[in-house]
C-alpha positions in Angstrom: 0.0 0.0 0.0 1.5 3.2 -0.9 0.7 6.9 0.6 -1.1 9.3 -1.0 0.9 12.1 -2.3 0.0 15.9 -0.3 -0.7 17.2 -3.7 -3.2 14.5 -4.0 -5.0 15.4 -0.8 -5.0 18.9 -1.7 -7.3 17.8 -5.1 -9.9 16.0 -2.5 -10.2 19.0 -0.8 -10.8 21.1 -3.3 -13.5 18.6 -4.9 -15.3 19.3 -1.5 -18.2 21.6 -1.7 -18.1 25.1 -0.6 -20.4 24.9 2.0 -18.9 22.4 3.8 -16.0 22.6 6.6 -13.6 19.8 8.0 -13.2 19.1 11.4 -11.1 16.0 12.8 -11.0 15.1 9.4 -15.0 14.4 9.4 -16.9 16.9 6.7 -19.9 18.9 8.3 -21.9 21.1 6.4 -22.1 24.2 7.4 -25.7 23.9 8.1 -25.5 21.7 10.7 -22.9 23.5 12.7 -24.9 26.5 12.5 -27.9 24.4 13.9 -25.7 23.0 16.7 -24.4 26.5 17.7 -27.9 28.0 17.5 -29.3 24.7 20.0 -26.7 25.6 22.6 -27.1 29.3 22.3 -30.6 29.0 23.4 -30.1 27.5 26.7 -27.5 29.9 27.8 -29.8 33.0 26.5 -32.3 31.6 28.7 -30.0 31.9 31.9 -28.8 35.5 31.1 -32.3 36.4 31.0 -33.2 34.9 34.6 -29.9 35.9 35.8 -30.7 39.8 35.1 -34.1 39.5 35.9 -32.7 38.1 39.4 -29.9 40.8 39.8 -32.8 43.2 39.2 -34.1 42.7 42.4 -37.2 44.6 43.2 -38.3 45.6 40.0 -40.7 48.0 41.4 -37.9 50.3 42.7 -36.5 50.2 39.0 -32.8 49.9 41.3 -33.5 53.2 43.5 -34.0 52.8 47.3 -37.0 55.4 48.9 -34.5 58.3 49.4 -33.4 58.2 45.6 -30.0 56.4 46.2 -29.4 53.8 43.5 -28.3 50.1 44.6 -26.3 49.1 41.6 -25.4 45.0 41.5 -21.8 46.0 43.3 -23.0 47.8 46.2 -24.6 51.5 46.0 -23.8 54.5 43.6 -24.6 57.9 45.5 -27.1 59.0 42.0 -27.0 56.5 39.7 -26.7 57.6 36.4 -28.8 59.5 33.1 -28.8 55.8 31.5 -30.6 54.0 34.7 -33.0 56.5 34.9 -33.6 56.7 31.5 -34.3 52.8 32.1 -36.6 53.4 34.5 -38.3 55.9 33.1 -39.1 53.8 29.8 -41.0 51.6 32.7 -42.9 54.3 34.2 -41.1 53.5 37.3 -38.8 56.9 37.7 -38.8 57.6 41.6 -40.1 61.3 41.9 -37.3 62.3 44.0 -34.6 61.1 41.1 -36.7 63.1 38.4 -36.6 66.5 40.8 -32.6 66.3 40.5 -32.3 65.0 37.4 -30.1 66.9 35.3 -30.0 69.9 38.3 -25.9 70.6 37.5 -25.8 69.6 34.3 -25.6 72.0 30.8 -28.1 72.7 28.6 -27.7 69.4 26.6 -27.8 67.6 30.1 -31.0 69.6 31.1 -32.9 68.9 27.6 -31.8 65.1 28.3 -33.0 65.2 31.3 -36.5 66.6 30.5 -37.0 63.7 27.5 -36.4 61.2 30.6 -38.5 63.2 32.5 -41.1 63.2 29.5 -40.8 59.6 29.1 -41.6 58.4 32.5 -44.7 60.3 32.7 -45.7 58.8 29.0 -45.5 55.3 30.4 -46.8 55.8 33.5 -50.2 57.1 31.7 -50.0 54.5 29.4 -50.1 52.1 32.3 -52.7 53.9 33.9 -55.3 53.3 30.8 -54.2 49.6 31.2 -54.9 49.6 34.1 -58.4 51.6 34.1 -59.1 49.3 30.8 -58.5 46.2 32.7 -60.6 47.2 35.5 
């Protein structure tokens, strides 16, 4: 029995259709590793989800204590920041004492921000309201 030349290997190869990748030597199509990655993706998209919606925490304070002090995941950040308001605002859930500071000490770019976050919450909060009165 004699070996097969590299340059004769190389010709199988290319014979190969386009679509299809070799690993340990054992063709796959594409396809099917897409499928396989897409089946095990699944599962772990599933535990990010309940892991955030665990690390929440109470998703009726939207992350801010009663006094306006935001608990982030590490411990607690003084203020929090424009995006976690913003997050809770496009909830409805904006405490009223984070939306009376909100943008205080910033410039007029921070202040107009602050005002569309402002505008937000109260949007979903009225939109929750007729959902609410709609349901009742």
């Amino acid at each position: 029995m004699t070996a097969t030349p590299p340059q004769n290997r190389l010709k199988v190869v290319e014979l190969l259709p386009k679509s299809t990748l070799i690993f340990s030597g054992t063709p796959h199509t594409t396809e099917l590793i897409l499928m396989k990655l897409i089946a095990l993706s699944v599962p772990l998209v599933a535990l990010a989800a309940v892991g955030a919606v665990v690390a929440g925490g109470d998703s009726s304070s939207c992350g801010y204590n009663e006094d306006g002090t935001y608990m982030s995941a590490d411990g607690q950040s003084a203020f929090g920041t424009m995006t976690a308001a913003a997050a809770c605002a496009a909830d409805g859930k904006l405490p009223g004492v984070v939306a009376a500071r909100l943008g205080v000490l910033g410039d007029e770019e921070i202040r107009h921000r602050a005002e569309e976050i402002k505008k937000m919450d109260a949007k979903v909060r009225r939109q929750h309201e007729k959902g609410e009165a709609g349901q009742a």
